[in-house]
PLY file of the C-alpha trace (Angstrom):
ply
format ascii 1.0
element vertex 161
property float x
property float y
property float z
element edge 160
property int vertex1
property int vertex2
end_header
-13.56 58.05 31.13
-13.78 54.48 29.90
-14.22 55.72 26.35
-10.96 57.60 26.44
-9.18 54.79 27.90
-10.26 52.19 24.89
-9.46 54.82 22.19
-5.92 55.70 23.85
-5.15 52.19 23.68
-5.83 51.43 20.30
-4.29 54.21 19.29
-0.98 52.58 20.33
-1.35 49.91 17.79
-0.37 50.92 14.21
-3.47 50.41 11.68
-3.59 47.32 9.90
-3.01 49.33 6.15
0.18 50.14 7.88
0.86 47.15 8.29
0.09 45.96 4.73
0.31 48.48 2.72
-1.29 48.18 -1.15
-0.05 45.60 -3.28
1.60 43.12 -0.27
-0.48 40.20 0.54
-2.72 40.08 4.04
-1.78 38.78 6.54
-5.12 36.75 6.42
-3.86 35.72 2.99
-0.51 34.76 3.87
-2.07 32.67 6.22
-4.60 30.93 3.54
-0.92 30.21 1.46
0.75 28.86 4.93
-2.36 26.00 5.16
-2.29 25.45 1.56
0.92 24.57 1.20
0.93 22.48 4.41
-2.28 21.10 3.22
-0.50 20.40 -0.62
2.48 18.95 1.76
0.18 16.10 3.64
-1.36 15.51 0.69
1.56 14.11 -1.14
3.12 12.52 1.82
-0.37 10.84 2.29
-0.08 9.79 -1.68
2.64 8.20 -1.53
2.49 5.90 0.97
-0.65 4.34 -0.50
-0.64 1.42 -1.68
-2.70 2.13 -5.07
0.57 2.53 -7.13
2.05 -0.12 -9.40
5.17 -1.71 -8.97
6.71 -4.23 -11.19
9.70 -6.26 -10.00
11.54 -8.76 -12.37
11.33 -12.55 -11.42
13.65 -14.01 -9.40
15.41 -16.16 -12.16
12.27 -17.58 -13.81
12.09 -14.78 -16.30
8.17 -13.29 -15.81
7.49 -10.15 -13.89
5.80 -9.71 -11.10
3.05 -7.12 -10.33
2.25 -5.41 -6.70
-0.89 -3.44 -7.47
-3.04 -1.89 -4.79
-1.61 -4.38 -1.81
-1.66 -7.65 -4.27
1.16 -9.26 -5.80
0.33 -10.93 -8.84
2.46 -13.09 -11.82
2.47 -16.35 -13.42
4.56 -18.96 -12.79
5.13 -22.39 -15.16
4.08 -24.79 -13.10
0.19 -27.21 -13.66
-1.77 -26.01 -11.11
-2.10 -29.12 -9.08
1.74 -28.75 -8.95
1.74 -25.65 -7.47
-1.12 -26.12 -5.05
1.43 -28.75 -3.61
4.36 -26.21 -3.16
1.86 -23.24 -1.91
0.72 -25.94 1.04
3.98 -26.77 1.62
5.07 -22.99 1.79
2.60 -22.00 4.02
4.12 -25.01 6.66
7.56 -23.79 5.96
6.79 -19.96 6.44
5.31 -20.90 9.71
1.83 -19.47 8.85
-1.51 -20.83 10.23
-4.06 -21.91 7.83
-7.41 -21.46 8.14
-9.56 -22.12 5.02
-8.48 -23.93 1.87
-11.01 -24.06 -1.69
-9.68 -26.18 -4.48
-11.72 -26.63 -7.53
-10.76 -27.65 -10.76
-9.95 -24.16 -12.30
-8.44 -22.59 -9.12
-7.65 -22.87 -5.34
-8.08 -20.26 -2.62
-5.83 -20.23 0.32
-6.29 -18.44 3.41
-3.88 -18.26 6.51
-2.37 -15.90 9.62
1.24 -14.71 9.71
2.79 -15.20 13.57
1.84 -11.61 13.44
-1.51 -12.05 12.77
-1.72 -10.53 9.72
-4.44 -12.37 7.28
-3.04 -14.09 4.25
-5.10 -14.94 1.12
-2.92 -17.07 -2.17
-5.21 -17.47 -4.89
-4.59 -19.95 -7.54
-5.70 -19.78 -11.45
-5.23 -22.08 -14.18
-3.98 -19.63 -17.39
-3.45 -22.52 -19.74
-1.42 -25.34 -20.03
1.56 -25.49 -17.85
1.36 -21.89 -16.20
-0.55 -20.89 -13.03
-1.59 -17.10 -11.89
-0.90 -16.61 -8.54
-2.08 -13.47 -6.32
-0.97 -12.79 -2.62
-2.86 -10.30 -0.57
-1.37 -9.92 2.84
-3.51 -8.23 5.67
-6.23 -5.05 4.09
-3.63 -2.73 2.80
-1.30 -5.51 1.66
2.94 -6.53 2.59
4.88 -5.84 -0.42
7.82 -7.87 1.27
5.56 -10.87 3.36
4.41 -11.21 -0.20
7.73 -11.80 -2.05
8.42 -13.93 0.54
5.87 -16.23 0.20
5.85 -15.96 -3.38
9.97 -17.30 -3.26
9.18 -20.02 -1.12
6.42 -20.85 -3.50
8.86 -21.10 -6.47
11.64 -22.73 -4.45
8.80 -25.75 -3.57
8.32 -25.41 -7.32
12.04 -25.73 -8.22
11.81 -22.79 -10.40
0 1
1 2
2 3
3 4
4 5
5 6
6 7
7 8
8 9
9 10
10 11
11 12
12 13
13 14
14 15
15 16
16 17
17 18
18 19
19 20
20 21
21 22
22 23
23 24
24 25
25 26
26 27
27 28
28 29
29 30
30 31
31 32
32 33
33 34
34 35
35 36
36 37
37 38
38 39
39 40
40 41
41 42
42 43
43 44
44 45
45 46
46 47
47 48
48 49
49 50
50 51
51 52
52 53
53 54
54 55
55 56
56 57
57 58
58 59
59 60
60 61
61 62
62 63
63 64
64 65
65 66
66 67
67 68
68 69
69 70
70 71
71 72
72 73
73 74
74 75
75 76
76 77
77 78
78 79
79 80
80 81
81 82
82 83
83 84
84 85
85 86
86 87
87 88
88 89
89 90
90 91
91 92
92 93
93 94
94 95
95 96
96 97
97 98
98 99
99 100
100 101
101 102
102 103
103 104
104 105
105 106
106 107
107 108
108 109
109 110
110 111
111 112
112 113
113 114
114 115
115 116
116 117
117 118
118 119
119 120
120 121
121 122
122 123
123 124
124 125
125 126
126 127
127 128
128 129
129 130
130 131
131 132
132 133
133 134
134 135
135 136
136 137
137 138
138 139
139 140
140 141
141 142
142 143
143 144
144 145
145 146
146 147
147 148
148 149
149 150
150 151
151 152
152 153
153 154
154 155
155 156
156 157
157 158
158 159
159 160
């Protein structure tokens, strides 16, 4: 009796050719397209708010661009570098940011400091040649496009570019 229970009840439901008949996709298969496209979907949301893309921003009046590349901001400004390893200490008081460690050595100086957020700042200094220093700004791991450009302004506004 149990036997002809079970095969009156799936008799009810309609066959799954039925269902799909030839030549229309699975539902299985629609399925597979549903999570690829939602897949494809996160995948470029998740792309594009990396920071591994370039973005180059004119300078602010001083005529040379400036680079954000993978969380660090990067350009050149026309300045010794003893000159601008004055205005980048005297930025980091004015921003309000804490330092912590400060390298200086003939070809270059390293500065690291905390935001009143807490977020880890590293300025690194290069001599290029004469008259015009590289500086980078990495703020925190992933990087602050705008802490950056901050400090960078208050860097050439010490520097009276």
């Amino acid at each position: 009796m149990t036997k002809n229970y079970l095969e009156s009840a799936t008799s009810i439901l309609p066959r799954s050719d039925a269902l799909c008949p030839a030549g229309h996709p699975s539902r299985r298969g629609a399925a597979r397209g549903l999570r690829a496209a939602c897949l494809l979907a996160c995948s470029v949301a998740l792309l594009a708010t990396m920071p591994g893309c370039i973005a180059i921003v004119a300078g602010a009046g001083a005529g040379t661009a400036v680079a954000y590349s993978a969380g660090k901001l990067s350009t050149e400004v026309p300045a010794n570098l003893e000159k601008t390893e004055k205005a980048t200490r005297t930025s980091i008081r004015q921003l309000g940011f804490a330092p912590i460690n400060e390298n200086l050595d003939a070809l270059g100086a390293v500065f690291v400091c905390r935001t009143s957020t807490d977020k880890r700042v590293r300025i690194e200094l290069g001599r290029e040649g004469d008259g015009i220093t590289k500086v980078e700004i990495r703020v925190g791991f992933l990087g602050d496009a705008a802490v950056s450009l901050g400090a960078l302004e208050k860097i050439r506004a010490n520097l009276d570019l």
